[in-house]
N, C-alpha and C positions, 0 to 999 in steps of 0.2 A: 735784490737791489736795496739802497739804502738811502734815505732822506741827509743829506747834506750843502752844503754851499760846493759850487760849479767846480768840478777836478783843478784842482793847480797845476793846470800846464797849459799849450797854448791853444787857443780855439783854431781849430783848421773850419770847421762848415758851420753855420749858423740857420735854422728858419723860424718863421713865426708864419704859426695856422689863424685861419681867420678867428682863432678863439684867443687870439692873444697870447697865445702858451708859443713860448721857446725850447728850440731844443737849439743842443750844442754839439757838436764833438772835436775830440782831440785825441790825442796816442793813444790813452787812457780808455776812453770810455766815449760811452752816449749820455745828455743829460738833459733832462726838462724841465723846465718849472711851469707853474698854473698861476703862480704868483707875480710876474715880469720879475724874476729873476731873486728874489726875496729868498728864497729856498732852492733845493733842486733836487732832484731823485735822478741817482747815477745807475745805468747800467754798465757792467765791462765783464771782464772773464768770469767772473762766477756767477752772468748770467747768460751766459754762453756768444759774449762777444770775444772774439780775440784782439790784442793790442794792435795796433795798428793804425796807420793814419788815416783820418774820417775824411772824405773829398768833399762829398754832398749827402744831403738828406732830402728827405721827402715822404711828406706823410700824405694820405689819401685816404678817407672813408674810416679809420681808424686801427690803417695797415702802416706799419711803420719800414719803411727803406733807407737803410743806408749804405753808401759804395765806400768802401775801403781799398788801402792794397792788399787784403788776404779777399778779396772776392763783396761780393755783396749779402749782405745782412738782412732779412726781411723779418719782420714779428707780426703775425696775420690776428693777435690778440690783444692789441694795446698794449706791446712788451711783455707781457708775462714768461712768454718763451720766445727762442731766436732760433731763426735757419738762415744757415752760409749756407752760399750757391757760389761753385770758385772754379777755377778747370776741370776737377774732380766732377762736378755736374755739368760738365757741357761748355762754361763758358771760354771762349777762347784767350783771356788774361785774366787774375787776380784783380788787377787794376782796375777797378771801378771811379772815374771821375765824375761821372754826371748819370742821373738818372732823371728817366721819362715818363712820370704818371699818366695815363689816362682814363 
C-alpha cells in the first residue's frame, strides 16, 4: 500500500470508527486516513484486493471487512494482508452489500 490523497474515482461506502479515522471505497480500492482525510493510505490489487465495487465496510476490534461484488474481503491484521471469501468458500453470491459485526 501506498500513502496518497483518496483514489480518483467515486466513493461507493464510506465509515468512520469512533477514533475518527475514515475509510473509503470505490472500484479502485480501499482507503483510510488517521488525519480526517488530509492524507490516505490506499489498498487495492497489489494488496491483494481485487477491483471491484466496495457496497460496505466495517471495521471491528482492528479486523477490517469489506463486501464487494467479487465476495467479501477480510484483513484480520489492520490491512497488512487480505482474504476473499466468495462462492469459491462457501458463500452463496459474490455480492456482498452489507455486513454484520458483532
Amino acid at each position: 500500500n501506498e500513502t496518497n490523497r483518496l483514489l480518483k474515482n467515486e466513493t461507493s461506502a464510506v465509515y468512520i470508527d469512533e477514533k475518527n479515522t475514515f475509510y473509503a471505497g470505490n472500484a479502485l480500492g480501499f482507503n483510510l486516513s488517521k488525519d480526517q482525510g488530509r492524507s490516505w493510505i490506499k489498498y487495492d490489487q497489489t494488496d491483494g484486493i481485487e477491483h471491484g465495487t466496495i457496497y460496505d465496510i466495517n471495521i471491528h476490534q482492528g479486523y477490517f471487512f469489506i463486501g464487494t461484488d467479487r465476495g467479501l474481503y477480510a484483513s484480520f491484521d489492520n490491512g497488512r494482508s487480505w482474504e476473499n471469501f466468495s462462492k469459491k468458500e462457501g458463500l452463496r453470491s459474490n455480492l456482498v452489500k452489507k455486513i454484520l459485526v458483532k
